[in-house]
Structures are given as C-alpha cells and as structure tokens.
Backbone atoms as SQL, in Angstrom:
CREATE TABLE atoms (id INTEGER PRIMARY KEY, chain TEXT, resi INTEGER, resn TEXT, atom TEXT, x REAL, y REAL, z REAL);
INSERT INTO atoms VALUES
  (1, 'A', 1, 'UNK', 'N', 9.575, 30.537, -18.251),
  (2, 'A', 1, 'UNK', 'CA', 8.692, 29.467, -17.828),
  (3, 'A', 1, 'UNK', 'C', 9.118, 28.996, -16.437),
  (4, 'A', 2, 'UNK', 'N', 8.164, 28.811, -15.549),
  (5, 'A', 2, 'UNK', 'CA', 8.468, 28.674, -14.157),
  (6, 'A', 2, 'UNK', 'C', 8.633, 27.130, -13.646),
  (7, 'A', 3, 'UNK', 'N', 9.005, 26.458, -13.044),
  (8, 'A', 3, 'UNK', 'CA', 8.788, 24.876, -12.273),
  (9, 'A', 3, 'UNK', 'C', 7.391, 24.657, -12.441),
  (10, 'A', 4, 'UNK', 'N', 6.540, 25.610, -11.567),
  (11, 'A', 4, 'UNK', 'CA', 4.861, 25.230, -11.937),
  (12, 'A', 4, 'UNK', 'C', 4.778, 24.899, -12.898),
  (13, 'A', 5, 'UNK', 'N', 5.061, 25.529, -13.913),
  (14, 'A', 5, 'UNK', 'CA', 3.792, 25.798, -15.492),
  (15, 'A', 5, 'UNK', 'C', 4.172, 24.150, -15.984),
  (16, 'A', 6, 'UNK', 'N', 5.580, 22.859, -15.559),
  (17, 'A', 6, 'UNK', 'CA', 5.605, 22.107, -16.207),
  (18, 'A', 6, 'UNK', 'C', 4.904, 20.939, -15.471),
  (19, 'A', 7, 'UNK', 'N', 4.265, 20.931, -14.037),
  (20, 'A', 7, 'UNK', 'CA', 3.552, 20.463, -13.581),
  (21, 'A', 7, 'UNK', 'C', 2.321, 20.070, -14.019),
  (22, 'A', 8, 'UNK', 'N', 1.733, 19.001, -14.395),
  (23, 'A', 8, 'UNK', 'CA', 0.474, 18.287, -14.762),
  (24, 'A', 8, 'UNK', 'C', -0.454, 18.634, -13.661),
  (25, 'A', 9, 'UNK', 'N', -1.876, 19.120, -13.911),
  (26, 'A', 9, 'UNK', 'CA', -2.662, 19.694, -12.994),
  (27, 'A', 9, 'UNK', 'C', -3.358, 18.700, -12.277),
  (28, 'A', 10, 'UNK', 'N', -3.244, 17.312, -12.597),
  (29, 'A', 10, 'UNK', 'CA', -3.684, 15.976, -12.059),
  (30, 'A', 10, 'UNK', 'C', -3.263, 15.937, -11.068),
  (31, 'A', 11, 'UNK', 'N', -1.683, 15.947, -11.205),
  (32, 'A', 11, 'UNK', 'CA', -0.801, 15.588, -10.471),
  (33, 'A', 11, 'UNK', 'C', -1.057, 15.535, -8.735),
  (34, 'A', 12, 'UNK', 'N', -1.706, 17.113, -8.623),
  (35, 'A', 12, 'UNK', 'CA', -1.855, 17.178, -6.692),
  (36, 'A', 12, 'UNK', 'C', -2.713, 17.018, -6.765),
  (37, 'A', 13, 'UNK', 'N', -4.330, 16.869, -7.416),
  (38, 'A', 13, 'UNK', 'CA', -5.219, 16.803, -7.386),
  (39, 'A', 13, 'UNK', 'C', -5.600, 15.120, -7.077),
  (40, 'A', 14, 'UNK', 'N', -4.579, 14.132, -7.661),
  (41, 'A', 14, 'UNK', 'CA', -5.122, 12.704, -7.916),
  (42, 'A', 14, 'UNK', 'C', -4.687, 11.999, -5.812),
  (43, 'A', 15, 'UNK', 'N', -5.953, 11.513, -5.762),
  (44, 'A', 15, 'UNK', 'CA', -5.469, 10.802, -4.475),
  (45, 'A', 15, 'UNK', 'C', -5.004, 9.036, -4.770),
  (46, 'A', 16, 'UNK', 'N', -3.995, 9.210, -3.573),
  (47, 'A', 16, 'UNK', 'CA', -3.303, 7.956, -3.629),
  (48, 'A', 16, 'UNK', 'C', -3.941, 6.807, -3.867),
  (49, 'A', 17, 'UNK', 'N', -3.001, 5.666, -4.275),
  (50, 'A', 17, 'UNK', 'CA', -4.330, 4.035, -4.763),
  (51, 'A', 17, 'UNK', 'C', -4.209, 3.268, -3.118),
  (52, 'A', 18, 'UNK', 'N', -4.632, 2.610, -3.360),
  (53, 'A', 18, 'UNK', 'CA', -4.863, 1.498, -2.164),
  (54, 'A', 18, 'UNK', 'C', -4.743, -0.553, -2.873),
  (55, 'A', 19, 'UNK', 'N', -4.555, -1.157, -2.492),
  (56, 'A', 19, 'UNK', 'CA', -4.114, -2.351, -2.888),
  (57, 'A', 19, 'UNK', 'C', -5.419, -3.401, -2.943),
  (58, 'A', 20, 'UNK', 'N', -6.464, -2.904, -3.093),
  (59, 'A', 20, 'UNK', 'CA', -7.175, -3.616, -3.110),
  (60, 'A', 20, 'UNK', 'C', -8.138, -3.762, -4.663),
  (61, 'A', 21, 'UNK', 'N', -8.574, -5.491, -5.107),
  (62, 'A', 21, 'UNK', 'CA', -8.663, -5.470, -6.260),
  (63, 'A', 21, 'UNK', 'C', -10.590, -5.182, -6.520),
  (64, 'A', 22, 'UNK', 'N', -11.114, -4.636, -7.840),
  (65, 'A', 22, 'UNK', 'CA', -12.446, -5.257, -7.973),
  (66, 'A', 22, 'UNK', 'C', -11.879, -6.170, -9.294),
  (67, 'A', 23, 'UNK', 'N', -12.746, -7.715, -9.324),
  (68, 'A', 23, 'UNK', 'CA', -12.906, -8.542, -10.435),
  (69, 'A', 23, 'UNK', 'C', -13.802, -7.762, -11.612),
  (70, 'A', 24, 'UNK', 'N', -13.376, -8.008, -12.995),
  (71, 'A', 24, 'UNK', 'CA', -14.520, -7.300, -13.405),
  (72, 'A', 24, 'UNK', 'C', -16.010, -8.320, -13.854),
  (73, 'A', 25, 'UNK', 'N', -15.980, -9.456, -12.605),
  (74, 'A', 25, 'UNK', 'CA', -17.650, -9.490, -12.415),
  (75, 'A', 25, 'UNK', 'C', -18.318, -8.316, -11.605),
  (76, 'A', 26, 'UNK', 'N', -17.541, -8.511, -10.610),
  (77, 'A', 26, 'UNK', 'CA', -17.619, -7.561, -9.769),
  (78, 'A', 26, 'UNK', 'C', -17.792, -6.109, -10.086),
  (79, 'A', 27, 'UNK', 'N', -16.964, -5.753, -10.978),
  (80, 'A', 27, 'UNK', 'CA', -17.706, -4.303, -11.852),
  (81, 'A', 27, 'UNK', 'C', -18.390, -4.239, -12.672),
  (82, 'A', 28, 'UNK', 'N', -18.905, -5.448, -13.221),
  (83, 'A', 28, 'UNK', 'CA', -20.086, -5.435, -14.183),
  (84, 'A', 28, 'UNK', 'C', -21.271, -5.016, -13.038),
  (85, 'A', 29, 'UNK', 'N', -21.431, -6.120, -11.751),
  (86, 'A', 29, 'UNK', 'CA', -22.335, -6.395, -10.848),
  (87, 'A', 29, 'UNK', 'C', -22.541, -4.648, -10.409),
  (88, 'A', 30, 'UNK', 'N', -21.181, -3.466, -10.168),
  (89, 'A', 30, 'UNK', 'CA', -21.826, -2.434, -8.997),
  (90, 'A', 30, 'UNK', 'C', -21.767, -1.617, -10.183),
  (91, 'A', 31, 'UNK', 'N', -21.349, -1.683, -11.642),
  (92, 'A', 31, 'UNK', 'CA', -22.306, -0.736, -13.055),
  (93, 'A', 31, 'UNK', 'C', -23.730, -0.811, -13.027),
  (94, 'A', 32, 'UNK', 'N', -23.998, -2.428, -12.719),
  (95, 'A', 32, 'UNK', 'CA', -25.521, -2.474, -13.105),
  (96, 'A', 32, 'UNK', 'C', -26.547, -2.033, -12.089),
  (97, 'A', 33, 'UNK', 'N', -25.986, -2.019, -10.530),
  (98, 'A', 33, 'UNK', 'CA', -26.741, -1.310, -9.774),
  (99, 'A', 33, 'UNK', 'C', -26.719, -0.201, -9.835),
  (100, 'A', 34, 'UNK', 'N', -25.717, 0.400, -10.147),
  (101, 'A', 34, 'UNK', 'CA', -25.836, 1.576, -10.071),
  (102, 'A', 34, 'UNK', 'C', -26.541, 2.410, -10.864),
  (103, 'A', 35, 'UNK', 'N', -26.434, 1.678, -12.761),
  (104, 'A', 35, 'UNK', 'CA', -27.862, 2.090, -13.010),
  (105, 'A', 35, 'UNK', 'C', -29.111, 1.400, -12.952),
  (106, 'A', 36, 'UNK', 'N', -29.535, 1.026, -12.131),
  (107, 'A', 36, 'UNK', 'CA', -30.352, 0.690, -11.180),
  (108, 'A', 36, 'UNK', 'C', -31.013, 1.685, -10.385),
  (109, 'A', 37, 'UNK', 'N', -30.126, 2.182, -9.905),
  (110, 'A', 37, 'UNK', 'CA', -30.565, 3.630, -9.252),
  (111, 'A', 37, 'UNK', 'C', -30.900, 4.818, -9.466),
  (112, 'A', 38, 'UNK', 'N', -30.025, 4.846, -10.820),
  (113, 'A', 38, 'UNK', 'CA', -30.149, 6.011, -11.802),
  (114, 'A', 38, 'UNK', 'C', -29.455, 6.906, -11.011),
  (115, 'A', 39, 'UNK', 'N', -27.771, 6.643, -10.542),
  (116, 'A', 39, 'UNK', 'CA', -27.017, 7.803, -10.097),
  (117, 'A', 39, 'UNK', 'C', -25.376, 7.061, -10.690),
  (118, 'A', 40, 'UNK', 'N', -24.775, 8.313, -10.813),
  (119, 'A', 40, 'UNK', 'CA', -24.019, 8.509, -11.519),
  (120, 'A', 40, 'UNK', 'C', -22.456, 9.101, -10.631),
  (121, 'A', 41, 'UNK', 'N', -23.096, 9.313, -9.497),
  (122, 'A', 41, 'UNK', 'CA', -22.293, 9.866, -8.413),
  (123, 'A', 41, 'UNK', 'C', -21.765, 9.332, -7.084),
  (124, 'A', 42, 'UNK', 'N', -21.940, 7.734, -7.147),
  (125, 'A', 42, 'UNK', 'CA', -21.737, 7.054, -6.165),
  (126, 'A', 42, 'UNK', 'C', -20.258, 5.910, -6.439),
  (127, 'A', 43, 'UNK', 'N', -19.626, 5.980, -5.299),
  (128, 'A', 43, 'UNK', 'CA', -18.375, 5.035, -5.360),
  (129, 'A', 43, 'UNK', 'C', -18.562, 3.736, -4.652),
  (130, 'A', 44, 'UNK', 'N', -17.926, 2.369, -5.099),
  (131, 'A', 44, 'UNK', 'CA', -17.741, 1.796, -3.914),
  (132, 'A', 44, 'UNK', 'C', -17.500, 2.200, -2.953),
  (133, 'A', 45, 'UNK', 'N', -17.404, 2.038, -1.165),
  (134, 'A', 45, 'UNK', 'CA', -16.410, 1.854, -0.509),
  (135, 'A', 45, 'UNK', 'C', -16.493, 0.767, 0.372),
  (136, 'A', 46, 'UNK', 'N', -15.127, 0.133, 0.358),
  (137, 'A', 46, 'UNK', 'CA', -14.849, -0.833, 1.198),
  (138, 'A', 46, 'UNK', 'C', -13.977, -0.386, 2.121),
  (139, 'A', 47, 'UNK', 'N', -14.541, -1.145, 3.685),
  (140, 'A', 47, 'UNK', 'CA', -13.538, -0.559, 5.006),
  (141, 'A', 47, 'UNK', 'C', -13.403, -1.664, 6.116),
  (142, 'A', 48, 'UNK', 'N', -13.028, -1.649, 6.730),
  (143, 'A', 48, 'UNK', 'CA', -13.451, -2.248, 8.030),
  (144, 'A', 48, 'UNK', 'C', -13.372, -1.487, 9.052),
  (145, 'A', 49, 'UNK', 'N', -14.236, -2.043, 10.333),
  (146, 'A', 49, 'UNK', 'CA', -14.343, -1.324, 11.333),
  (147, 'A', 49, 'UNK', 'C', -14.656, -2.913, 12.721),
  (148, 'A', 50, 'UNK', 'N', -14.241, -2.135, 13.371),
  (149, 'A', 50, 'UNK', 'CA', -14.412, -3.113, 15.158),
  (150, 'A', 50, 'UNK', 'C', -15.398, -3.625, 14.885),
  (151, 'A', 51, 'UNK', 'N', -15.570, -5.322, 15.025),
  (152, 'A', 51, 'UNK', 'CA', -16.791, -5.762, 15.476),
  (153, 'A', 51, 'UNK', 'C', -16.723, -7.296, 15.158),
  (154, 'A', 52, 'UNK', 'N', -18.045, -7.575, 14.960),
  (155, 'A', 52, 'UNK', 'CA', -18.219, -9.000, 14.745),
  (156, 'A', 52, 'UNK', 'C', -17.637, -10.292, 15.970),
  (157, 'A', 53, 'UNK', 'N', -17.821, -11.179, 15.933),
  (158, 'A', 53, 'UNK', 'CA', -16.992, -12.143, 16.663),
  (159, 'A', 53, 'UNK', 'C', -15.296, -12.420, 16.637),
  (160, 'A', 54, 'UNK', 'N', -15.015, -12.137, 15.381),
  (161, 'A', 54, 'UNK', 'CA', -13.680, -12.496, 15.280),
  (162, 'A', 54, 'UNK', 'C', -12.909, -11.391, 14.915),
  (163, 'A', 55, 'UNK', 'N', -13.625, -10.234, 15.558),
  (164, 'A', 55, 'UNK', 'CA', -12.575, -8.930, 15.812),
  (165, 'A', 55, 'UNK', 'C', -12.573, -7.993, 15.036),
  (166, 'A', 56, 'UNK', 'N', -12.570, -7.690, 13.383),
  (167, 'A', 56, 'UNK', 'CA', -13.172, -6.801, 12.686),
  (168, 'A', 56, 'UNK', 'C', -13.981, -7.504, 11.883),
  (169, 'A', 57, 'UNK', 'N', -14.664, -6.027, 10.903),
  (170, 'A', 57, 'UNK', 'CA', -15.860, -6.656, 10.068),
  (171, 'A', 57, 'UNK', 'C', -16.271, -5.733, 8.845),
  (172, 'A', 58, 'UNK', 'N', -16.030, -6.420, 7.605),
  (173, 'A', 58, 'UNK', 'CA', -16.002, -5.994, 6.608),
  (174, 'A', 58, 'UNK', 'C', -17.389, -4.629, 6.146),
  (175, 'A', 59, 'UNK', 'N', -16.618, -3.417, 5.572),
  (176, 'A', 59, 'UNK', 'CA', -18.291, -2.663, 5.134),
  (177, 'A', 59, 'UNK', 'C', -18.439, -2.560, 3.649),
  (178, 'A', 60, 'UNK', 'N', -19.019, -2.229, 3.008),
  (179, 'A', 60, 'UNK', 'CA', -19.052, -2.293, 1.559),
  (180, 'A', 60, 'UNK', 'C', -20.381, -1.958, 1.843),
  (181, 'A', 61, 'UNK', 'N', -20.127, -0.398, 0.658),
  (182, 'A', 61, 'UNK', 'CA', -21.623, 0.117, 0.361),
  (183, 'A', 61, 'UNK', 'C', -20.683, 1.311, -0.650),
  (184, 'A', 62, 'UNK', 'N', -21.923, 1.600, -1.297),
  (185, 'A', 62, 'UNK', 'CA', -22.018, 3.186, -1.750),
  (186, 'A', 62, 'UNK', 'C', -21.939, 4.499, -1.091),
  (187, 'A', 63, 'UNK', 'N', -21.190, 4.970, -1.727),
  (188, 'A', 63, 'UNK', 'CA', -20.804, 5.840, -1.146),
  (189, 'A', 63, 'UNK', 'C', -20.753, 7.611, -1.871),
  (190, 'A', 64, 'UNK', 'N', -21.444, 8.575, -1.272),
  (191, 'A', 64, 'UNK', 'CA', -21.084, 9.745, -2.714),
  (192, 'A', 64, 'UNK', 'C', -19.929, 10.848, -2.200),
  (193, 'A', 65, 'UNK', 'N', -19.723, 10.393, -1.178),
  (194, 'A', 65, 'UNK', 'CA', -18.307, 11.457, -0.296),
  (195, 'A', 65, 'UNK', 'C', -17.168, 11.243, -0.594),
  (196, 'A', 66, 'UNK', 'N', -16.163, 11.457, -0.797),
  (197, 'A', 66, 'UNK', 'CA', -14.669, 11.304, -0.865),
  (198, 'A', 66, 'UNK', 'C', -14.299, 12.441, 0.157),
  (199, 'A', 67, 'UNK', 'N', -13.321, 11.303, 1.073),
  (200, 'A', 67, 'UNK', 'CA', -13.378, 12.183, 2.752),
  (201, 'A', 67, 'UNK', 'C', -11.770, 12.493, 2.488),
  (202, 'A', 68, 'UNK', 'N', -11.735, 13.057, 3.100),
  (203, 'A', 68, 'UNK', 'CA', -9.645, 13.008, 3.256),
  (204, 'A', 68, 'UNK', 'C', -9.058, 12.401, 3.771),
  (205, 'A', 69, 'UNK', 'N', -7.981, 11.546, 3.136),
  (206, 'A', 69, 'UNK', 'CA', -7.145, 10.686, 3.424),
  (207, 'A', 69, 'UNK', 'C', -7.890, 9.672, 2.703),
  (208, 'A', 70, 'UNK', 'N', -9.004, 9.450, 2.102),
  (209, 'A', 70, 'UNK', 'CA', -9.251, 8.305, 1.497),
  (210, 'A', 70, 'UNK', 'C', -8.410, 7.816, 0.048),
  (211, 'A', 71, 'UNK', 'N', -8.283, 6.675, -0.374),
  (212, 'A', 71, 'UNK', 'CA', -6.988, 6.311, -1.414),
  (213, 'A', 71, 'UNK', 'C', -8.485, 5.194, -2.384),
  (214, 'A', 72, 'UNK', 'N', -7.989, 5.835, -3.274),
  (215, 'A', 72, 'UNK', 'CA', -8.820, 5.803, -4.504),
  (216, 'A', 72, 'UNK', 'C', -8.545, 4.896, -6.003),
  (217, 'A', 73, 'UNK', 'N', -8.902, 3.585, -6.235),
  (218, 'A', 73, 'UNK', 'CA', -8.471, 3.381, -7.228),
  (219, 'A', 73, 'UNK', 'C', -10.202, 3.084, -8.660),
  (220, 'A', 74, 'UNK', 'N', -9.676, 3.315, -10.032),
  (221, 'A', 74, 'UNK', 'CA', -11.009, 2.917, -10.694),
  (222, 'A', 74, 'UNK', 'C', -10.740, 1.621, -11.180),
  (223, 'A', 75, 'UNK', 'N', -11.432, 1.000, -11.495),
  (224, 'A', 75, 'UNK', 'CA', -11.639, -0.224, -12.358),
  (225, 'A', 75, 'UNK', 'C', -12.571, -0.046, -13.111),
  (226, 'A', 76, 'UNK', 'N', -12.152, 0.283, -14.930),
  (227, 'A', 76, 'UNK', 'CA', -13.345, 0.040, -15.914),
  (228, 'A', 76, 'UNK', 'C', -14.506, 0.933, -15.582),
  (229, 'A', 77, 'UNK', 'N', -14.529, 2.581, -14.750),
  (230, 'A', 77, 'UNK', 'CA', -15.492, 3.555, -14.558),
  (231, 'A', 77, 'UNK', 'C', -16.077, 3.035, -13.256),
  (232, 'A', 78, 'UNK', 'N', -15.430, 2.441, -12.263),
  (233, 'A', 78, 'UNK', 'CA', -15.950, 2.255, -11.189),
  (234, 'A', 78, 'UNK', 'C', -14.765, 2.437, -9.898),
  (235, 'A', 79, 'UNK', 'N', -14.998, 3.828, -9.111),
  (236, 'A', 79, 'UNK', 'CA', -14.050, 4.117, -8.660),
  (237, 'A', 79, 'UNK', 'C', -14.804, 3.439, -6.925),
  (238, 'A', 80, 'UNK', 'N', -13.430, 2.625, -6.445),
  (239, 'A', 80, 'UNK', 'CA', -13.272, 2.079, -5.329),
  (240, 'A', 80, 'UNK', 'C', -12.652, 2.866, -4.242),
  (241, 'A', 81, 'UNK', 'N', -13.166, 3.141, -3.082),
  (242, 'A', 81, 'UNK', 'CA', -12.464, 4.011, -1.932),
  (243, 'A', 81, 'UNK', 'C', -12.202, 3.155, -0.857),
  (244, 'A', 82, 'UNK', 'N', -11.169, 3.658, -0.458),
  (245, 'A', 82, 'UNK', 'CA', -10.964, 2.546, 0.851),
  (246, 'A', 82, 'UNK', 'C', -10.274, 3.708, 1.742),
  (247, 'A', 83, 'UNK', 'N', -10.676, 3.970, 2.974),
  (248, 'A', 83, 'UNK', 'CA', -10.026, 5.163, 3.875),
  (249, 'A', 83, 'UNK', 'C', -8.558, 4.517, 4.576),
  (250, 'A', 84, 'UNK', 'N', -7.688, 5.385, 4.870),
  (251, 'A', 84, 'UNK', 'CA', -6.473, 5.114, 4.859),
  (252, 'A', 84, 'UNK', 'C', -6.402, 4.213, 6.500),
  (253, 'A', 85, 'UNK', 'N', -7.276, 4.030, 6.976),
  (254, 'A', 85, 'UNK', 'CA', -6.430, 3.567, 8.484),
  (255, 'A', 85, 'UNK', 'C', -7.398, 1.854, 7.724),
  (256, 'A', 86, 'UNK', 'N', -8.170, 1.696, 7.404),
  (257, 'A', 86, 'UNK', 'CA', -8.910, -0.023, 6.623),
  (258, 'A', 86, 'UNK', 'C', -7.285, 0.091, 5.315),
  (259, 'A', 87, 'UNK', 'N', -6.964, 0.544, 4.507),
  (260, 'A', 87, 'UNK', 'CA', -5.761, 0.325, 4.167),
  (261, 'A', 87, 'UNK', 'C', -4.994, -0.770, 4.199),
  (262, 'A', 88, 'UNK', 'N', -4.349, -0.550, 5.326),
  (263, 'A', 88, 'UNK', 'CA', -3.213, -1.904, 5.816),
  (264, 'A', 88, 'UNK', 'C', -4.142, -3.546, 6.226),
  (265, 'A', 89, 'UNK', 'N', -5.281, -3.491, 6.501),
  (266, 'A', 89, 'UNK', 'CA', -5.976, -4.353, 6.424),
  (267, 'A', 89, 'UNK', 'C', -6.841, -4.971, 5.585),
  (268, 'A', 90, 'UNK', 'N', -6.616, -4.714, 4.349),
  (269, 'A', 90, 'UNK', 'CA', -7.311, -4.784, 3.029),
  (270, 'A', 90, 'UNK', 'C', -6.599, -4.930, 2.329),
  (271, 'A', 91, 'UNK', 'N', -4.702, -4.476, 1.855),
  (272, 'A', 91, 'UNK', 'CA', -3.801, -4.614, 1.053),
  (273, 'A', 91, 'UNK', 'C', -3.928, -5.856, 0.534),
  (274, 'A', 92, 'UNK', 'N', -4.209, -5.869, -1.045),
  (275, 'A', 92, 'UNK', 'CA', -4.419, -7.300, -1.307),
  (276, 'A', 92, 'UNK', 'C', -5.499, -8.130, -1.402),
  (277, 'A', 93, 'UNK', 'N', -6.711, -7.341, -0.988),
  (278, 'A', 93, 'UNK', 'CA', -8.339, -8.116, -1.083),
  (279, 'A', 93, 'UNK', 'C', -8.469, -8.108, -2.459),
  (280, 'A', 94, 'UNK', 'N', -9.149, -8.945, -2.579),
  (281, 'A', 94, 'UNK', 'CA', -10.102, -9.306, -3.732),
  (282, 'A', 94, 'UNK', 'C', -11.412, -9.279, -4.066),
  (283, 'A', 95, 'UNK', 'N', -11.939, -8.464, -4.370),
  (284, 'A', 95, 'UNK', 'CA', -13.759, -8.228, -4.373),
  (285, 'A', 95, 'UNK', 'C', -14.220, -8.837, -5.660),
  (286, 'A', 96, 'UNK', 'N', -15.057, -9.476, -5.476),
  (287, 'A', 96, 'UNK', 'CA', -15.479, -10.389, -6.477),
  (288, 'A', 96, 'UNK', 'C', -17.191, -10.633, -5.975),
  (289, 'A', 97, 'UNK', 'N', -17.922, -11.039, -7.243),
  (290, 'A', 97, 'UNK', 'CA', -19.724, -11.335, -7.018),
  (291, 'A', 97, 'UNK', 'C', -19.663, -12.810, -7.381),
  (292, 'A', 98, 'UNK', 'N', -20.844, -13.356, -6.807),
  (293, 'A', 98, 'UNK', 'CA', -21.060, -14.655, -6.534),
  (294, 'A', 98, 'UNK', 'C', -22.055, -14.841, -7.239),
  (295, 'A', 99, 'UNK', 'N', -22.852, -15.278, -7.686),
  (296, 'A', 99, 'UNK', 'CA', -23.933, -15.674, -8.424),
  (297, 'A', 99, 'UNK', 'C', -24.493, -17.173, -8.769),
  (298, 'A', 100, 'UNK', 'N', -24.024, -17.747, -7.609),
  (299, 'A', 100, 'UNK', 'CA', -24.774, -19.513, -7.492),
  (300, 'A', 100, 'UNK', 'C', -25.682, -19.654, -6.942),
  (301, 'A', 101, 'UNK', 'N', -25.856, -21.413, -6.660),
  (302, 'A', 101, 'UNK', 'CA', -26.662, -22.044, -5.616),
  (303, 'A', 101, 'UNK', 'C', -26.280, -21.580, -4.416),
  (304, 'A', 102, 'UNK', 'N', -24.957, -22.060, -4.253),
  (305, 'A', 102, 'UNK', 'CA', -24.623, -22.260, -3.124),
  (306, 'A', 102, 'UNK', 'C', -24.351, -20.463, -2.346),
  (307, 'A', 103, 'UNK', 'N', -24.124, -18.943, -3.263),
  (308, 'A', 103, 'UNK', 'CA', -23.631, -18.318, -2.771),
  (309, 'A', 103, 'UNK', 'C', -24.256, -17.136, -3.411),
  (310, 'A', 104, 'UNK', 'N', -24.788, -15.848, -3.136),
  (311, 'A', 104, 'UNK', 'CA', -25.036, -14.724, -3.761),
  (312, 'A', 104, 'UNK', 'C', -24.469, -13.523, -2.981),
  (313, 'A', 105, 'UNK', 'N', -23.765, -12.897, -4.095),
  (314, 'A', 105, 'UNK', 'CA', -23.574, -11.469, -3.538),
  (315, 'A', 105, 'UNK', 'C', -22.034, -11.508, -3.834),
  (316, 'A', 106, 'UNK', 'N', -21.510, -10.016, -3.043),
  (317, 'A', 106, 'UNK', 'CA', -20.273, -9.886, -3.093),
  (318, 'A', 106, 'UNK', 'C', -19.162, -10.252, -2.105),
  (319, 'A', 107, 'UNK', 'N', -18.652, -10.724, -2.632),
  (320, 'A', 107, 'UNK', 'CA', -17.804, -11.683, -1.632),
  (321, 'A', 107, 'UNK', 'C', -16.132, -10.895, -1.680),
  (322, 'A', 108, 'UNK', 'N', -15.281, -11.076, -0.121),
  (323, 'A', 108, 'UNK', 'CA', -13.675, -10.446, -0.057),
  (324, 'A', 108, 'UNK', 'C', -12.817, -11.388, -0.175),
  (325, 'A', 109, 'UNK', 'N', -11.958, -11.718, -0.482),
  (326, 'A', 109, 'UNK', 'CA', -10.968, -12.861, -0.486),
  (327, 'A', 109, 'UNK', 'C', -9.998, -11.758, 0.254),
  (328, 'A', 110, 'UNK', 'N', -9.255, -11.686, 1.510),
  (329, 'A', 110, 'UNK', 'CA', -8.484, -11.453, 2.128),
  (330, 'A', 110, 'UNK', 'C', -7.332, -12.192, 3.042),
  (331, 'A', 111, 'UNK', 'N', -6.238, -11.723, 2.118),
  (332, 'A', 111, 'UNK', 'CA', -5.164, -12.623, 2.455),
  (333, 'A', 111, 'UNK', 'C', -4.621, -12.158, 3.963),
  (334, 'A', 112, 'UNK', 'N', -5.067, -10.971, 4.169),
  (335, 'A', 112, 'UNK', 'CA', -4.535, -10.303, 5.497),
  (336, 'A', 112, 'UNK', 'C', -5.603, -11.367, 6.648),
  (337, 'A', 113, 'UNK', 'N', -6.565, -11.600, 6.439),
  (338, 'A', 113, 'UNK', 'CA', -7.433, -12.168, 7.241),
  (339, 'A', 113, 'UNK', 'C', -6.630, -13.505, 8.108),
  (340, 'A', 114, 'UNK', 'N', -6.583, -13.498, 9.063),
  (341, 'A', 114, 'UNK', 'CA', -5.603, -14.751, 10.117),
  (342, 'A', 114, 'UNK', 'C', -6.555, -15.694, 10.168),
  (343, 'A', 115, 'UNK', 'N', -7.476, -15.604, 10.676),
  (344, 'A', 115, 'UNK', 'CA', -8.830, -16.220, 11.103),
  (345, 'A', 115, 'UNK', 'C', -10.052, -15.341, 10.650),
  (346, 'A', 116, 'UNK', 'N', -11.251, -16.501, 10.319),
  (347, 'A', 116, 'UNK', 'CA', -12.825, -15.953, 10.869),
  (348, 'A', 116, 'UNK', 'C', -13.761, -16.462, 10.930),
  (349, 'A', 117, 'UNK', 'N', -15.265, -15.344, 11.162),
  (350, 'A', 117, 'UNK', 'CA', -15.859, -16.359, 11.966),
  (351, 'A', 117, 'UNK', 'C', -16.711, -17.609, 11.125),
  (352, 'A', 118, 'UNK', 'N', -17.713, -18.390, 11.521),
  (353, 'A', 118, 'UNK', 'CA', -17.997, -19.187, 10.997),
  (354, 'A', 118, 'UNK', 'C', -19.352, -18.662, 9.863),
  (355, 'A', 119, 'UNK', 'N', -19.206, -17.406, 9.438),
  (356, 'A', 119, 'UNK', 'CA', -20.530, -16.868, 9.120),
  (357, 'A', 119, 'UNK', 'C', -19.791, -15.885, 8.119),
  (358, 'A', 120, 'UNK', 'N', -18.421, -15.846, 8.454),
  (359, 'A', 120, 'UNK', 'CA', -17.692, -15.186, 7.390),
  (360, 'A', 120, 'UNK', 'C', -17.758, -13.452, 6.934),
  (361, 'A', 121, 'UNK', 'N', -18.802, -13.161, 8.037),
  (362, 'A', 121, 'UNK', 'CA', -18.872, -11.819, 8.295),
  (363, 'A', 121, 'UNK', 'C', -17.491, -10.872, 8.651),
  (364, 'A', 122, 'UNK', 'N', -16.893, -11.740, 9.465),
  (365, 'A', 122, 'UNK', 'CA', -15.658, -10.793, 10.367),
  (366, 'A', 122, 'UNK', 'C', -14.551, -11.643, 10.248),
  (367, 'A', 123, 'UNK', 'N', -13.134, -10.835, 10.438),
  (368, 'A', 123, 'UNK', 'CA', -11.942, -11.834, 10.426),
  (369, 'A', 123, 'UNK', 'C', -10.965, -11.004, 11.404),
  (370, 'A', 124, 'UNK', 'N', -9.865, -11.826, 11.448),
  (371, 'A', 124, 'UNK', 'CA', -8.802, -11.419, 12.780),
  (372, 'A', 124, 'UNK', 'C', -7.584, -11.346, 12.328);
C-alpha cells in the first residue's frame, strides 16, 4: 500500500475557507431565491473592488464560476465564494438579510471597515 492510496480524495480537491460569515436568515433569504430561479448551480459571491466614495465597495451576487484561488465556505447547502485578494478585507464579515421598515435586503457588518460612506455602499 502506497502514501497515496491513504490519502482522502477530498483532500486536494477541497478549496480553502475564507472568514467570512452567512446568518442563517441570510441562507434561508439566497435558498429561496434561488429557487426562485429554478437553478441549482449558482453560489454566493461576495468581493470587493475599487470604488465608491470611501474607497472600496462591496459586490454580492450570484455567481456559477468557481475561478482559482477563490476560498469557499457552505452554510446549510449554500456555498459562499469570496476570491482570495477581497479575503483580507472581508475576514470577519457578517452577511445577514434585513426585512423591515426601516431596511430591506442584504446587509455586511464589517469589522475590517475603518470608515464609510453615508449611503453605506463603500468603506475604507
């Protein structure tokens, strides 16, 4: 019996996690769109990229690619991607859905965030 054969076939296959949380309102909320859509093949992903007023700016959408280097965690059949360079700027978010008066949709709680803007789109 060789070193291979005691290797778990997961093992190189599974990509790394990333530190970021979904609530499970929040995975009730992107189960039910998703069948909504009637697809079965789509991930979160959350990233950031340059922009906004206060320097970056949050993305969140669906996604059916898994690119390389992206770090992968599931919650409850809902797998979350976050690409490795949004990573260090996300360690620690919190994704959570809103469902009030005052607020709808999905909302980040980010502790990495220094500042942002007054519209809550972007942070620094």
């Amino acid at each position: 019996m060789s070193e291979l054969d005691t290797q778990t076939p997961d093992a190189a296959t599974e990509a790394p996690a990333h530190g970021v949380v979904l609530t499970d309102v929040a995975s009730t909320k992107v189960k039910s769109l998703l069948e909504q859509e009637g697809r079965d093949d789509l991930r979160l992903r959350v990233g950031v990229q340059p922009g906004g007023c206060s320097g970056l700016i949050y993305q969140l959408y669906f996604d059916e690619r898994t690119l390389d280097g992206d770090l992968v965690r599931d919650f409850d059949g809902v797998e979350v991607v976050v690409d490795r360079m949004s990573s260090p700027y996300l360690e620690g978010a919190t994704i959570d859905f809103a469902d009030t008066i005052e607020k709808q949709g999905f909302t980040i709680d980010n502790p990495n965030a220094g500042s942002s803007c007054a519209c809550g789109d972007s942070f620094s």
